[in-house]
C-alpha positions as CSV (number, residue, x, y, z in Angstrom):
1,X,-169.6,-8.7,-20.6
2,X,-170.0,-8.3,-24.2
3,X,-172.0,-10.6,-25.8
4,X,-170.3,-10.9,-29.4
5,X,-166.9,-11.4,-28.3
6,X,-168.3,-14.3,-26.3
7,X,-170.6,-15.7,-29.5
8,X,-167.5,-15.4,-31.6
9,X,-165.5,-17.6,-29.2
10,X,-168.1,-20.1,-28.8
11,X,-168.3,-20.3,-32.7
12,X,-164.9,-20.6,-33.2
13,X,-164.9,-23.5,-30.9
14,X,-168.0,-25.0,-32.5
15,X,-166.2,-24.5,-35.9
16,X,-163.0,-26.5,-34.6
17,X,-165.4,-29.4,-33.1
18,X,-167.0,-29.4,-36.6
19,X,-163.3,-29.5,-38.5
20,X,-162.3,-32.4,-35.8
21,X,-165.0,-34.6,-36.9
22,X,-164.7,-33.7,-40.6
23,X,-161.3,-34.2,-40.8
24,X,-160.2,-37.6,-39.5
25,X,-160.6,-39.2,-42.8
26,X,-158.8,-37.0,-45.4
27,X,-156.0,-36.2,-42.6
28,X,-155.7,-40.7,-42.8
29,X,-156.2,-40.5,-46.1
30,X,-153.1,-38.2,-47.3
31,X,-151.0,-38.3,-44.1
32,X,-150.8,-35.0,-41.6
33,X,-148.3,-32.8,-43.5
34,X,-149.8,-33.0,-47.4
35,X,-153.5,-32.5,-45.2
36,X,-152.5,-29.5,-43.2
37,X,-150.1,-27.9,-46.8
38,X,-153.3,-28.4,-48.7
39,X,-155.4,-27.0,-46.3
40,X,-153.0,-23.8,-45.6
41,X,-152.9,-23.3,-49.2
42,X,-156.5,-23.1,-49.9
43,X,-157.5,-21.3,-47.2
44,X,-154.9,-18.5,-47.7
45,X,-155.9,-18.4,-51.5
46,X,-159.5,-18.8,-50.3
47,X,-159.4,-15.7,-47.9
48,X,-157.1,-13.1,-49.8
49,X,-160.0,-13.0,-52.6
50,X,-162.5,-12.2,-50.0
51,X,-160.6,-9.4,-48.5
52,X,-159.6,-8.5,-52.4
53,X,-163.4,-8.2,-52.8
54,X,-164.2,-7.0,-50.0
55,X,-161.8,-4.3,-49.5
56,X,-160.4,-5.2,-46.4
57,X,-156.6,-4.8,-47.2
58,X,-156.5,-0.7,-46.4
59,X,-157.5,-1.9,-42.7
60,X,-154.6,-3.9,-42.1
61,X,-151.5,-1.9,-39.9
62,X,-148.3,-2.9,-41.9
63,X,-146.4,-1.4,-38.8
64,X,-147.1,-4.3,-37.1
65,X,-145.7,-6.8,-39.2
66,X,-143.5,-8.4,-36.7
67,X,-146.8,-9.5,-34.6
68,X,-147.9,-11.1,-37.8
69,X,-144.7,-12.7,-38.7
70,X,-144.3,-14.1,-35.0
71,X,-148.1,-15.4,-35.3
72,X,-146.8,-17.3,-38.4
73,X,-144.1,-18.8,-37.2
74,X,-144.2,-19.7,-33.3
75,X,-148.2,-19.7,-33.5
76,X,-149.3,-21.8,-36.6
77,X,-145.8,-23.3,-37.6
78,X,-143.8,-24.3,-34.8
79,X,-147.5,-24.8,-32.9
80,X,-149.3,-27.3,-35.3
81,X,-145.9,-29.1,-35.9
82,X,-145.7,-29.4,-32.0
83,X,-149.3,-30.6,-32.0
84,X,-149.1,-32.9,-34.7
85,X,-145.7,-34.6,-32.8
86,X,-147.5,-34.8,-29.4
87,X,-150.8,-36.5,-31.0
88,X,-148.4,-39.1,-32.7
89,X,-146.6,-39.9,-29.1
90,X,-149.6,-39.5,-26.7
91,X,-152.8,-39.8,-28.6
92,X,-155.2,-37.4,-29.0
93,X,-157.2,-37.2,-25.4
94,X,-153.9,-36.3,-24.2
95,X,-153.0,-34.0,-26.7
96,X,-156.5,-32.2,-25.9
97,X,-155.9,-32.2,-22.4
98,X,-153.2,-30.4,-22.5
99,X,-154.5,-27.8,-25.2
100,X,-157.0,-27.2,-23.3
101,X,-154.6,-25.9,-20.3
102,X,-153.9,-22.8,-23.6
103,X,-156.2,-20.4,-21.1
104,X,-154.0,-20.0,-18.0
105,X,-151.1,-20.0,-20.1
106,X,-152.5,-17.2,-21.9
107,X,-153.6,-15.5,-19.4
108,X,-150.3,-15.1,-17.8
109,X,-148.6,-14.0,-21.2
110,X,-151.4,-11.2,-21.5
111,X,-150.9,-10.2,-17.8
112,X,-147.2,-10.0,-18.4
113,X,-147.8,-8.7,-21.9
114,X,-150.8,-5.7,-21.4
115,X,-151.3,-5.9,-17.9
116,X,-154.7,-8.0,-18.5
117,X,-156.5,-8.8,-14.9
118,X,-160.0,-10.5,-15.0
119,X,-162.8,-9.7,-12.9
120,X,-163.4,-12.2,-10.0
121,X,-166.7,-13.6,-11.9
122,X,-165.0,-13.8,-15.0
123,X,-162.0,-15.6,-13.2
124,X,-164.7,-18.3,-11.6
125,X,-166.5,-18.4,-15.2
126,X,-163.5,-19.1,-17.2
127,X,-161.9,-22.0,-14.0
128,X,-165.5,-23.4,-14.2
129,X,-165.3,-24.1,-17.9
130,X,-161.6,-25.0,-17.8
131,X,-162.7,-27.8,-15.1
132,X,-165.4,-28.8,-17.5
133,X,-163.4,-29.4,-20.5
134,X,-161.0,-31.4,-18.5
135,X,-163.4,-33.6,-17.5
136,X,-164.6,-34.0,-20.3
137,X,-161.4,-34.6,-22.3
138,X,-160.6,-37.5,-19.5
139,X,-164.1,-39.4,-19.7
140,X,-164.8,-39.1,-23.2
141,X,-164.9,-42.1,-25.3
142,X,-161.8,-42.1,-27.4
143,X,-161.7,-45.5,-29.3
144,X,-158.4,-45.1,-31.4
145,X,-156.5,-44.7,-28.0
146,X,-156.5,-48.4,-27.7
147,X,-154.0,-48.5,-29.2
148,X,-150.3,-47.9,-28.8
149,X,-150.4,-44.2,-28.9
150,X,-152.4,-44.1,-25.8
151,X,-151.2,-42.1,-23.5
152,X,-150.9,-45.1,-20.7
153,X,-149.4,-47.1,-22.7
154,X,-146.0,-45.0,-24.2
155,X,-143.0,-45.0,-21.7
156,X,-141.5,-42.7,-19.1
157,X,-139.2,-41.0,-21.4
158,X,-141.8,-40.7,-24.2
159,X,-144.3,-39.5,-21.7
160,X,-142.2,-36.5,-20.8
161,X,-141.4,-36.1,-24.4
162,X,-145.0,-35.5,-25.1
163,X,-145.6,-33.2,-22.4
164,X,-142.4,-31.1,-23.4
165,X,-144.1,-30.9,-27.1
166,X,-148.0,-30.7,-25.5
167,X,-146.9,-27.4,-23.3
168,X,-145.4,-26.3,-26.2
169,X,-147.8,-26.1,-28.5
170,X,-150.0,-24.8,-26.0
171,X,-148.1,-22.0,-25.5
172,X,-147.1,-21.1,-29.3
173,X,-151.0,-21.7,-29.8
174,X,-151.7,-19.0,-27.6
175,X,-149.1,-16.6,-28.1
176,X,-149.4,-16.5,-32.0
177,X,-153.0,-15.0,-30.9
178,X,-152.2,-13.2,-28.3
179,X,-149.5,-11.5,-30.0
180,X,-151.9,-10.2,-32.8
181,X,-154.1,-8.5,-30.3
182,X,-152.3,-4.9,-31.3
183,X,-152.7,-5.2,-34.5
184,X,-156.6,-6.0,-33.7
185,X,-157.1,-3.3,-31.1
186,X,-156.1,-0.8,-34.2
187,X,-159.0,-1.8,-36.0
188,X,-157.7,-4.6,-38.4
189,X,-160.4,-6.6,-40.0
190,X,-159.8,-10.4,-38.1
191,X,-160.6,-11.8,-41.7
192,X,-157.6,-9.9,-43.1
193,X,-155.5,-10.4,-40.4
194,X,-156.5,-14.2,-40.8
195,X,-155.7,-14.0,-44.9
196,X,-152.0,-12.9,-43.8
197,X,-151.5,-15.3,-41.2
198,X,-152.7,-18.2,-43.8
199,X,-150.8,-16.8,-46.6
200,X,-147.4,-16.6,-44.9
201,X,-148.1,-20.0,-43.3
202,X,-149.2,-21.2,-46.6
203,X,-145.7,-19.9,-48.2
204,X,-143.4,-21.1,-45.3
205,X,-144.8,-24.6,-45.4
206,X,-144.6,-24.7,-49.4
207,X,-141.1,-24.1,-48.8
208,X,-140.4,-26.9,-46.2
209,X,-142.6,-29.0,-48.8
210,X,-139.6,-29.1,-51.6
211,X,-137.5,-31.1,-49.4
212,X,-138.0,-34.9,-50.8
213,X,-138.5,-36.4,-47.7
214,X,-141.1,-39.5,-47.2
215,X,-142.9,-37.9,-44.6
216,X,-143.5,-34.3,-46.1
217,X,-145.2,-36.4,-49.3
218,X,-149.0,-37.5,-49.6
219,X,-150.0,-40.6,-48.7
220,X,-152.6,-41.5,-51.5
221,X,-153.6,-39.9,-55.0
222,X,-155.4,-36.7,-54.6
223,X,-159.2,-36.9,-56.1
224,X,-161.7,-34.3,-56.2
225,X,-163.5,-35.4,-53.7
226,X,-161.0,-36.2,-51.1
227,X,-159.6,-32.6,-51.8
228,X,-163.2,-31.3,-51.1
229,X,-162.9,-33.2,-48.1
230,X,-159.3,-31.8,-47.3
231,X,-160.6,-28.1,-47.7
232,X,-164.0,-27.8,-46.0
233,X,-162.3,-28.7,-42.5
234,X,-159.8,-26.4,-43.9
235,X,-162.0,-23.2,-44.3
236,X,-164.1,-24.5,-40.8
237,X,-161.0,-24.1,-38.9
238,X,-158.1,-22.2,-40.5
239,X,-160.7,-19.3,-42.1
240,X,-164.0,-18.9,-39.5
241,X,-162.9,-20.2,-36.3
242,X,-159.5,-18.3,-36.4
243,X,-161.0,-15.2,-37.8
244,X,-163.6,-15.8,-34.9
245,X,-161.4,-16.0,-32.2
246,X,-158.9,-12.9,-33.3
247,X,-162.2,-11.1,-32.7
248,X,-162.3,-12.2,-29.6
249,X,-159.1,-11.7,-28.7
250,X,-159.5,-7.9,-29.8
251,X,-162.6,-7.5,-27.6
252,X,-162.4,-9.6,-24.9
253,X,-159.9,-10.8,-21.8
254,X,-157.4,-13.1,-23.7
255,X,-157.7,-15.2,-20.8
256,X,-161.4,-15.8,-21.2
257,X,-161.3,-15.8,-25.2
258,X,-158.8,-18.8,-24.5
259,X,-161.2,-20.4,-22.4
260,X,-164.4,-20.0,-24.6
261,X,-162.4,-20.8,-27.4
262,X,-161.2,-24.0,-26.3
263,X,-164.4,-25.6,-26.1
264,X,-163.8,-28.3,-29.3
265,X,-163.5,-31.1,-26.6
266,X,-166.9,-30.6,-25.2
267,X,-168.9,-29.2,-28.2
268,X,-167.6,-32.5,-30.2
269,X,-170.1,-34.8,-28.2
270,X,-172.9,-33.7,-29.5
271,X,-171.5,-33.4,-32.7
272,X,-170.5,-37.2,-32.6
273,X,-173.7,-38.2,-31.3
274,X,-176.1,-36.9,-34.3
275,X,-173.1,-38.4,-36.6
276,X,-172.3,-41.6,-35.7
277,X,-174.9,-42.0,-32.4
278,X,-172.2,-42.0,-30.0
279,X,-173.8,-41.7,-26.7
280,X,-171.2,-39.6,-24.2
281,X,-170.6,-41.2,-20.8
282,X,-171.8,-39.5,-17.8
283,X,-168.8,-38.2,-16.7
284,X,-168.3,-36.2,-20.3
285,X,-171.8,-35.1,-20.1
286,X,-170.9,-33.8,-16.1
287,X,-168.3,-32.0,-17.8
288,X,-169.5,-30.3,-20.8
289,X,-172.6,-29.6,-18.0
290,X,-170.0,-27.4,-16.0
291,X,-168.8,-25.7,-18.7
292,X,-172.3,-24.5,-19.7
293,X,-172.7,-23.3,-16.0
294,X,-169.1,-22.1,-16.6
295,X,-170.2,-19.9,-20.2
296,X,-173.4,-18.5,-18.2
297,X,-171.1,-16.9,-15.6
298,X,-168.9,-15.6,-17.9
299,X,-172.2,-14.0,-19.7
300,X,-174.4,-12.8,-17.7
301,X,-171.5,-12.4,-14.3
């Protein structure tokens, strides 16, 4: 097992617990579709003048401009929108229960896709964490799901709506990084590939962002700190832990770079607990426990 592949998942999971946290606010603040346009827009400018400086561009594989475009579309487009739909209907413990079910899917798209077949201790490493996280997701305090968006407390039909858009943002999720893995195995820097995934994200939702619709506008006045606040989740997420895990991807099982990468729901309690002093139950704690066991298999298996 290679030991940077795995650090780079685990920090893009840390990165995406850390954006969670910071993000709650601003995302109340200007409403979920201003938050995420903002953030794509930064990020993208944010990144392309650190490949510009860098000199990262003559890395990147034009040839496989279709993997890029399809990572746009069905990964961060058609994904987040899916997210975003199924967090409004089901609450978010939900919502993260089901995205944390992105690993097996993955892992059948990349044995269908490259022929990808896991060792037997990797395949016990990565279940043990995916049990973990599960766990955790169902024990973990979750005030806000008092309320009507709980996931007990929406009906039948609503229920199997959410699913429908939970699975499917799972799988877009996964796919728009599974699909760049070619591009990555022919040596393109993740922080360019990242800057064009951003940038044509960026440009597709600007786009979508002309129509006049009440939902597509901001919620409140922008000011410069609650733009501050808007970006730095922004550059957490969208710019490390996404250029984190295309490394991953590239160097590692995708099934196990899913897996290590989907860690937010457990790395988030700890996180929580030097913020606000939110003590974890014992069940979360149980959980987040087994996917440490879980990580140290997949390391040192």
């Amino acid at each position: 097992m290679i030991f940077l592949p795995v650090l780079a998942s685990l920090g893009a999971s840390l990165g995406w617990a850390t954006g969670i946290v910071l993000a709650q606010h601003p995302a109340r603040k200007l409403g979920a579709f201003e938050f995420t346009r903002i953030q794509l827009l930064a990020c993208a400018a944010l990144l392309a003048a650190l490949c510009s400086a860098l000199g990262y561009w003559p890395s990147v594989h034009w040839t496989y401009w279709p993997s890029f475009a399809a990572s746009i579309v069905i990964g961060i487009i058609l994904g987040n929108l899916a997210m975003i739909a199924c967090l409004r209907r089901a609450g978010p413990r939900f919502t993260e229960l089901l995205l944390s079910l992105k690993a097996p899917l993955v892992g059948i798209m990349a044995f269908f896709c490259f022929g990808e077949t896991p060792s037997s201790m990797d395949l016990i490493g990565a279940l043990t964490v995916l049990l973990g996280i599960i766990i955790a997701v169902l024990f973990e305090p979750d005030p806000s799901e008092e309320s009507s968006a709980g996931a007990s407390n929406v009906s039948s039909g609503s229920l199997v709506t959410a699913l429908f858009l939970g699975f499917a943002a799972t799988a877009c999720q996964g796919f728009g990084f599974l699909v760049m893995k070619p591009a990555m195995l022919a040596e393109t820097e993740p922080l360019a590939a990242s800057a064009i995934r951003l940038t044509g994200a960026a440009f597709l939702i600007s786009l979508v962002a002309l129509w006049p619709a009440a939902p597509l506008q901001g919620k409140t006045s922008l000011t410069p700190l609650l733009l501050g606040q808007t970006i730095l989740p922004g550059v957490i997420g969208y710019g490390i832990s996404s250029t984190l895990l295309l490394y991953a991807f590239a160097n590692l099982d995708a099934a196990v770079a899913a897996v290590l990468g989907s860690l937010s729901p457990v790395l988030v309690l700890p996180i929580l607990y030097f913020k606000d002093g939110s003590i974890p139950s014992l069940p979360a704690l149980s959980g987040a426990c087994l996917a440490v066991l879980g990580i140290a298999i997949l390391a040192f298996g």
